[in-house]
N, C-alpha and C positions, 0 to 999 in steps of 0.2 A: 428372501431375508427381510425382517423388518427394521426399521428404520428409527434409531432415538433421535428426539431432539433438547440438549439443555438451553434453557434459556437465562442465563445470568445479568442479561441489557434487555431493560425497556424503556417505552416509551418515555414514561417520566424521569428516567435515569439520562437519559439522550438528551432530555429540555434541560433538566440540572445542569450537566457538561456544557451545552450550549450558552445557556445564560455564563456558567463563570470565564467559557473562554470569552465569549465578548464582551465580558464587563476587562476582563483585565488586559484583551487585546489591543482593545478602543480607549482603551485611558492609557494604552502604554508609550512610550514614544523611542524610536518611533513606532509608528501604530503596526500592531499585526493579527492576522485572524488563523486558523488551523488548518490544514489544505482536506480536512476530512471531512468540515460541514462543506464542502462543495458536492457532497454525494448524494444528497437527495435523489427521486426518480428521475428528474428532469436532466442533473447532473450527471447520474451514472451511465446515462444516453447519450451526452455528451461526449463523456469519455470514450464510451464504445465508438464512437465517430473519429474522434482523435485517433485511435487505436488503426481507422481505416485509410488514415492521409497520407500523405506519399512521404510528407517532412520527418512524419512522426516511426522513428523505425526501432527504437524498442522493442515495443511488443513482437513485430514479424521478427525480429532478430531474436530474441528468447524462444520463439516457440520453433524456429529452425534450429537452435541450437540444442533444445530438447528434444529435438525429434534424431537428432547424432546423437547425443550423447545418454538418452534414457535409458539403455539396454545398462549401457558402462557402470550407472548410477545405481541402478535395480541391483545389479549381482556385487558391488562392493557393499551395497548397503546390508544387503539381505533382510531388513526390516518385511516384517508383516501385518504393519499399519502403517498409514500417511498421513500424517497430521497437516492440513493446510493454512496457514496464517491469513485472515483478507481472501477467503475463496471464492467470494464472486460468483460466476456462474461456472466457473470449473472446469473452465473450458479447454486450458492449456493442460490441465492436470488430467487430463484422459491421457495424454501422452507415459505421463508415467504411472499409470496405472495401467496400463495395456501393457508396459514392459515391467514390472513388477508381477505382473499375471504369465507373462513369458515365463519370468523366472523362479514362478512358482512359488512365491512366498507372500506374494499379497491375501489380507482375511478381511482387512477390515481400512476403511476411507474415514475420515475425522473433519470434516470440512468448518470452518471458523470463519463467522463474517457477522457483524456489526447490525446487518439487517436481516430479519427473521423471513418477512417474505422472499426476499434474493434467495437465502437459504433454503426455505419449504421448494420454490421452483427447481432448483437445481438440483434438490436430493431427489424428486418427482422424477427429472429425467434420467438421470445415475438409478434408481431404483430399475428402470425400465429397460436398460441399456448393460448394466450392469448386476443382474437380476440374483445372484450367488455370492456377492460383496456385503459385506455386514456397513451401514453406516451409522453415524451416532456425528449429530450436527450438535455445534456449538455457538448461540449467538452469545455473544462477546467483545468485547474489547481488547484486541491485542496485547496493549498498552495495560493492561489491569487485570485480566484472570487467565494469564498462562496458568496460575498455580490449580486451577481449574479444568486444565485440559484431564482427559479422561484417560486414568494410568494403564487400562489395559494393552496387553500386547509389546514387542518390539519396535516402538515409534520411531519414524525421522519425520521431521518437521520440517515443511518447506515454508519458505517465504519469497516467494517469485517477485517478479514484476519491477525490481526497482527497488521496490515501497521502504527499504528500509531507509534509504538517503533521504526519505522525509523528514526524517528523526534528527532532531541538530546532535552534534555530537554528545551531550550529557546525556541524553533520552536515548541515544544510540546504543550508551555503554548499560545502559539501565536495563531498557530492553533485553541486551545479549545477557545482563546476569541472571536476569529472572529465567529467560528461556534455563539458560543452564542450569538453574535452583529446579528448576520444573521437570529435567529427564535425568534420567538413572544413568551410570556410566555405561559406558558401550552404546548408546541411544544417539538416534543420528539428527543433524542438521542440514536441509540444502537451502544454501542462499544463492538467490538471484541479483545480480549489483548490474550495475550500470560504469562504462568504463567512462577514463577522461580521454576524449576523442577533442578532434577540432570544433572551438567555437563555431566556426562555419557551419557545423555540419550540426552542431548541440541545439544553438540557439531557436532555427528556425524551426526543429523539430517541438518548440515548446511556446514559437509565434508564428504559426502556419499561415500562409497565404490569402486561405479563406476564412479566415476568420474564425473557428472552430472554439479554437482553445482560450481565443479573447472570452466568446459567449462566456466558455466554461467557466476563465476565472472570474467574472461579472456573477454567474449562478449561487456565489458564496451571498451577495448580498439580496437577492431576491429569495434564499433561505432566512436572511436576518429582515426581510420584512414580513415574509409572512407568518415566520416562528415568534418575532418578537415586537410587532407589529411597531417597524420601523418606520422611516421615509426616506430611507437613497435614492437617489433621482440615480439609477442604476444606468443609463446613457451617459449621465456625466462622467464618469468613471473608464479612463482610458487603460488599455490591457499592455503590459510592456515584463517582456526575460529581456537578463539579463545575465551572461556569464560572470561569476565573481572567482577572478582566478586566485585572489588570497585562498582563498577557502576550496576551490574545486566543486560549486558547485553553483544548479543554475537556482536564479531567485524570480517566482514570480510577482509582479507587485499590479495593483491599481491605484493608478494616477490622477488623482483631481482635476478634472479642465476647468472646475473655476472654484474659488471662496465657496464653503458652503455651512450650512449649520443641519445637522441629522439630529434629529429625533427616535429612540428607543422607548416607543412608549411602554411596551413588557420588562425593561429593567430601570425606568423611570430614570432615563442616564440623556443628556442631550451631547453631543461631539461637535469640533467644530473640522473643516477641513481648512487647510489653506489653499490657494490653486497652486497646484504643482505639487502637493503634497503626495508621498508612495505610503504605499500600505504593502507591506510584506503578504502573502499569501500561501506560498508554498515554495521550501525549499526541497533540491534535489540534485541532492551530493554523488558525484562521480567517485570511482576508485581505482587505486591500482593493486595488483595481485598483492604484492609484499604488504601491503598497508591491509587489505585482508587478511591475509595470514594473521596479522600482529593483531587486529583489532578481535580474532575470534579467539585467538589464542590468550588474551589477556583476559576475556572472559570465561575460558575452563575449556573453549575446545583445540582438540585436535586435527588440524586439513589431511584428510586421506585421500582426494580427488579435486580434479580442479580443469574446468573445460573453457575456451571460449571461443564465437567463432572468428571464421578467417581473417575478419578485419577489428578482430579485439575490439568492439564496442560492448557488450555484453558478458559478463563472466558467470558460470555457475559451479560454487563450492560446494563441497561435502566433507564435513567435518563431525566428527565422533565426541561426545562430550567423554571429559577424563575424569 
């Protein structure tokens, strides 16, 4: 089968974004940055490490819980396309693609990710692996060309990993409209969420022991100096989660260990820090069932499935737009 690819994000569309988040993160107060530019190469290597730690159980917890529940998902769904939101290297999504292929209705894979090369690799090894599958990649932005997803076929759209509790809640509800503006009724949804489990058990997963996910959120400003040829003294910058139970969810930040003044010499912008000062980085909102239901429900879908595993840290919905 051959292989499309559209490409809607480039280069210079990625440095636009870049520049306006950091002009208006870095002048905002208090200060915050996107948790997305942390994904450079350096960064998404990162992550993959994070993904291997002991603290960090997310991920092995979704991909045990796909591997129960993917048969279940396949034959309610009966879609004969995947749309994947952030598909990375697509790794966990073999799972349901093998039980979609079970159930005889898979034609065609839709993979969506931000970076073109991450893309071209992964459709490379999916071509070869899965050599009878029609794929058709989309680099894009989540956040801005679902109305661009590609309308052929009986689509459900996953969005695995968490990823949406990045979204503060107005960009959340934004999100789920457009998805739903974007499939035709009967067209399916699977969200992957993160549950509210014990701080105990949350925190450390997102300040590991060895330090992993410190580098990681440090990695945002070694993107802002070599995209916008900064001067973070990127050691000064202490790594710190924190559970915020108003809100249910955890917040990453970097912390000044002393006074400092940065320099932006690509947006001609100078910052100051104070010591002790936080810088937001990355939120990530836990949930619980009912508050899913309501939150999908308010945006146009219906839940017709709903799984998670033994120790409810992870949930995965399937929900039918109406």
């Amino acid at each position: 089968m051959t292989a499309l690819l559209d490409i809607h994000l480039t280069d210079a569309d990625a440095d636009v974004a870049l520049r306006a988040d950091a002009l208006a993160g870095l002048t905002a107060q208090p200060k915050n940055l996107p948790p997305k530019w942390f994904y450079d190469a350096r960064g998404s290597a990162l992550f993959e490490q994070i993904t291997q730690l002991p603290e960090y159980f997310p991920t092995r917890t979704e991909r045990a819980l796909l591997e129960h529940a993917a048969d279940a998902i396949a034959i309610t769904s009966g879609a004969d396309t995947i749309v994947e939101l952030g598909s990375g290297s697509s790794a966990k999504t073999r799972l349901l693609l093998d039980a979609f292929g079970r159930a005889e209705s898979l034609r065609r894979y839709v993979p969506q990710d931000v970076s073109e090369p991450a893309l071209r690799e992964a459709m490379s090894a999916l071509q070869a692996d899965y050599p009878g599958l029609e794929l058709h990649g989309v680099v894009g932005d989540f956040t801005a060309h679902l109305d661009r997803l590609p309308p052929e076929g009986h689509r459900m759209v996953a969005f695995l990993g968490g990823t949406i509790g990045n979204l503060l809640p107005p960009e959340r509800a934004e999100f789920l409209r457009a998805l739903r503006a974007a499939l035709r009724p009967g067209e399916q949804f699977l969200l992957g969420t993160g549950l509210v489990v014990d701080p105990s058990l949350l925190v450390p997963a997102y300040d590991d022991a060895a330090g992993v996910t410190a580098e990681f959120n440090r990695n945002v400003l070694h993107v802002l100096n070599r995209e916008l040829d900064a001067d973070f003294d990127v050691d000064a910058f202490h790594h710190k989660a924190v559970w915020a139970a108003e809100n249910e969810w955890i917040e990453m930040r970097l912390v000044a260990q002393r006074a400092m003044t940065v320099t932006l010499a690509g947006l001609d912008l100078t910052v100051e820090f104070a010591a002790g000062e936080e810088m937001c980085t990355e939120v990530s909102a836990k949930f619980r069932l009912p508050g899913i239901g309501a939150m999908l429900g308010e945006a146009g879908f219906s839940v017709v499935g709903s799984w998670t595993d033994p120790d409810e840290r992870m949930a995965l919905t399937l929900a039918t737009a109406v």
